[in-house]
C-alpha positions in Angstrom: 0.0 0.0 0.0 1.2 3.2 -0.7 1.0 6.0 2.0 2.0 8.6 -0.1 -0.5 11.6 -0.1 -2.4 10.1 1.9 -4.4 12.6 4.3 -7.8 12.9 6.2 -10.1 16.1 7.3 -13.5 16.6 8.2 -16.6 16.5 5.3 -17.5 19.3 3.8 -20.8 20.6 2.0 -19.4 20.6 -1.1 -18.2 16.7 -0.9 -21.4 15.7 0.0 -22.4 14.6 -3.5 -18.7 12.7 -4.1 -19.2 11.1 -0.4 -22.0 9.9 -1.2 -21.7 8.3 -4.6 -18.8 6.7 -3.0 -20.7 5.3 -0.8 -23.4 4.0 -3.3 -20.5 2.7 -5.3 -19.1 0.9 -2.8 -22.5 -1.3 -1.1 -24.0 -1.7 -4.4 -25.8 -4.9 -4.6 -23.4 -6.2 -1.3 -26.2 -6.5 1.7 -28.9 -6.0 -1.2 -29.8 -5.5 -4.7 -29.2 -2.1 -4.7 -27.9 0.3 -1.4 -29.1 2.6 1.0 -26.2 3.4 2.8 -25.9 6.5 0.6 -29.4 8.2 1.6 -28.1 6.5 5.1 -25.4 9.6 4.9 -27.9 12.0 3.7 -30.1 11.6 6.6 -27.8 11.5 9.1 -26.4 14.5 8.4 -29.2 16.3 9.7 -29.6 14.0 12.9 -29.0 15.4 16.5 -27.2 12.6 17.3 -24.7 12.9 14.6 -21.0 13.8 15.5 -20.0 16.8 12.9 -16.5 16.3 14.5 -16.1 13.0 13.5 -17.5 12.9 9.6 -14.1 12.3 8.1 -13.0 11.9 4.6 -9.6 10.2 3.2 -8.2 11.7 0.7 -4.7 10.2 -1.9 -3.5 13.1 -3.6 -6.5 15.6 -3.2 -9.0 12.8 -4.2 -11.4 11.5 -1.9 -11.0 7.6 -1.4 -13.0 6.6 2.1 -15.2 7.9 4.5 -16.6 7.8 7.7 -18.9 9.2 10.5 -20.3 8.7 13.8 -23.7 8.6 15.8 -23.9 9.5 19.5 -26.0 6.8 21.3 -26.8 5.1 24.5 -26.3 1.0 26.0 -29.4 0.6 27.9 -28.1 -0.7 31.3 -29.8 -3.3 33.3 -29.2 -1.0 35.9 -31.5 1.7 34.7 -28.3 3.8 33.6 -28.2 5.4 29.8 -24.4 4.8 28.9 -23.0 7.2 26.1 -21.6 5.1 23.6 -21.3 6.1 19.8 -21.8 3.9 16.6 -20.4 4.3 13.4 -20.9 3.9 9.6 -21.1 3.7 7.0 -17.5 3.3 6.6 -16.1 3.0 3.5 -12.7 2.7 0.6 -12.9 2.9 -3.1 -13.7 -0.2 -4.9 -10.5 -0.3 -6.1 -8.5 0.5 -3.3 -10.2 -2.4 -1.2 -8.1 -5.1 0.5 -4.9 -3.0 0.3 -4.8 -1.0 3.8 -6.9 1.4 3.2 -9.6 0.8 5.1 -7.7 0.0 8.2 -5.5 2.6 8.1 -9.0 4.8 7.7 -10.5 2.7 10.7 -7.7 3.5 13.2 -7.5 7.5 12.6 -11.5 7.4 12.9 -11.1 5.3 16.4 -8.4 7.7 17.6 -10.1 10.6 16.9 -13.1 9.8 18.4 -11.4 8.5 21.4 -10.0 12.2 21.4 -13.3 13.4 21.7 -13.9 11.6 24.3 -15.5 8.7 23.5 -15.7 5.6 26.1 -16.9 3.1 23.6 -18.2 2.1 20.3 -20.7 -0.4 19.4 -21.3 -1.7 15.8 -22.2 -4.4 13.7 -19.6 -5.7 11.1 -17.3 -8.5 10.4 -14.6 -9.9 13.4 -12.2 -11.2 10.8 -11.7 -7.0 9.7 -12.8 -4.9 13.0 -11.1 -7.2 15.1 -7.8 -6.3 13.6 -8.4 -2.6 15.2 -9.2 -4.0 18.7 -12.5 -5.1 18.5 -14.2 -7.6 20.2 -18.0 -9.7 20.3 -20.3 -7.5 22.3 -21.2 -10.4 24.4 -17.7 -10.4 25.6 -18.4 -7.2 27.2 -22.6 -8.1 28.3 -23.7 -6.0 25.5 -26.9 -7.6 23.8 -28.5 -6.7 20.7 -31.8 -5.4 20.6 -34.5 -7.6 19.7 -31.9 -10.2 19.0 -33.7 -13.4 20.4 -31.6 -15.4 23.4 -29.0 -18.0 21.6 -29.4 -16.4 18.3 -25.9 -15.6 16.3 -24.9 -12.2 17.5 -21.0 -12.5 16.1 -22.0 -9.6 13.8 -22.2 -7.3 17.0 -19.1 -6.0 17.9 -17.8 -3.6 20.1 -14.7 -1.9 21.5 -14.0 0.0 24.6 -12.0 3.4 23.9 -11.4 4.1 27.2 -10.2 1.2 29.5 -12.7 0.0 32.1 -15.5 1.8 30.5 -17.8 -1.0 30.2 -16.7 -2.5 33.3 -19.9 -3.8 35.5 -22.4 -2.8 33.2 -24.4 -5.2 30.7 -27.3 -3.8 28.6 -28.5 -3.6 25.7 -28.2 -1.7 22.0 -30.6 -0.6 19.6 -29.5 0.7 16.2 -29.8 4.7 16.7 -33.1 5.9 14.6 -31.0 7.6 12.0 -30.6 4.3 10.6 -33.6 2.8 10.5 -34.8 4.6 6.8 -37.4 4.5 4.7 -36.9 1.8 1.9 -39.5 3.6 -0.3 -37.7 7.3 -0.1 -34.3 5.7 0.0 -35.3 4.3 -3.9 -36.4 8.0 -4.9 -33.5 9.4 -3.8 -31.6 6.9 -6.0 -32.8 8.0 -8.6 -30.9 11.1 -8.5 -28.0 8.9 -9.3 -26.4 7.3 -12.1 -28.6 4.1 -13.3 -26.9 0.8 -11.7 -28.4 -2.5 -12.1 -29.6 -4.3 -8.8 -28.7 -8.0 -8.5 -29.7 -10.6 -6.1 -26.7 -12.1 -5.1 -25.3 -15.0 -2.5 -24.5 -13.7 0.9 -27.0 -10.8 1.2 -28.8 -10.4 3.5 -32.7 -11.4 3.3 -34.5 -8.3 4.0 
């Protein structure tokens, strides 16, 4: 991998469109025919619990290559306690550019800057075999459940990681997605239309719904 000209900085307005196309680009037909994540960005943007300090682009020579932001959110303790935690995502590298550092190297500057901030711990669903490389772990390691998730089901797509040491210590809860998320499939396909036509393909390993 080269690290030559290789910088990040906060989004701007005026990336918005390029953010989000690569975005599109790069889930395109992976968890669905089609994507959302980019109408994902869109709405979050304007989402209270969105961190502005934390929407971070990667740029190789001036071009942007990777993205990612953050989502202020709660672990609802069985304690009755609200513990701020944030989420992440989407997270992304150019198609081209995956499997070659990229995304890790993106990954760690996002985890160290929101640490910075001040951030205890993140929760998030992806895969172990790439998060875990960072310092991730299964949220059931820490007595995190997922909400809604029924008891015994596979949960090895929750992960999470503490950014400060012993902040998860004694508490078990549980984690819903933050709202933001959770979009509407029907507006998310409008908005897509605003975009270059792509085809939509059912394909092995998505996920059915």
């Amino acid at each position: 991998m080269d690290k030559k000209g290789i910088t990040f900085r906060l989004e701007e307005k005026k990336d918005w469109n390029e953010v989000e196309n690569l975005v599109r680009e790069s889930f395109w037909n992976v968890y669905r025919p089609g994507a959302l994540e980019h109408y994902v960005m869109k709405v979050l943007r304007s989402d209270p619990a969105f961190v502005p300090e934390l929407d971070i682009v990667m740029e190789k020579e001036g071009k942007i290559i990777g993205q990612n932001v953050f989502v202020r959110t709660v672990i609802k303790a069985d304690d009755g306690r609200d513990i701020p935690i944030m989420t992440m995502g989407p997270i992304c590298v150019e198609n081209g550019l995956k499997r070659q550092g990229y995304g890790k190297m993106l990954l760690d500057y996002s985890l160290e800057q929101a640490a910075a901030l001040g951030c205890g711990a993140l929760c998030f669903e992806g895969n172990i075999l790439f998060y875990g490389k960072s310092g991730f772990r299964y949220a059931s390691e820490f007595g995190i459940r997922y909400h809604g998730l029924p008891e015994g089901a596979d949960s090895s797509f929750f992960l999470c990681k503490e950014l400060k040491k012993g902040y998860l210590d004694g508490i078990t809860g549980e984690y819903s997605t933050p709202d933001g998320y959770l979009v509407d499939r029907d507006e998310a396909e409008e908005y897509d239309k605003l975009f270059p036509p792509k085809e939509k393909l059912r394909l092995p390993g998505q996920l059915n719904k």
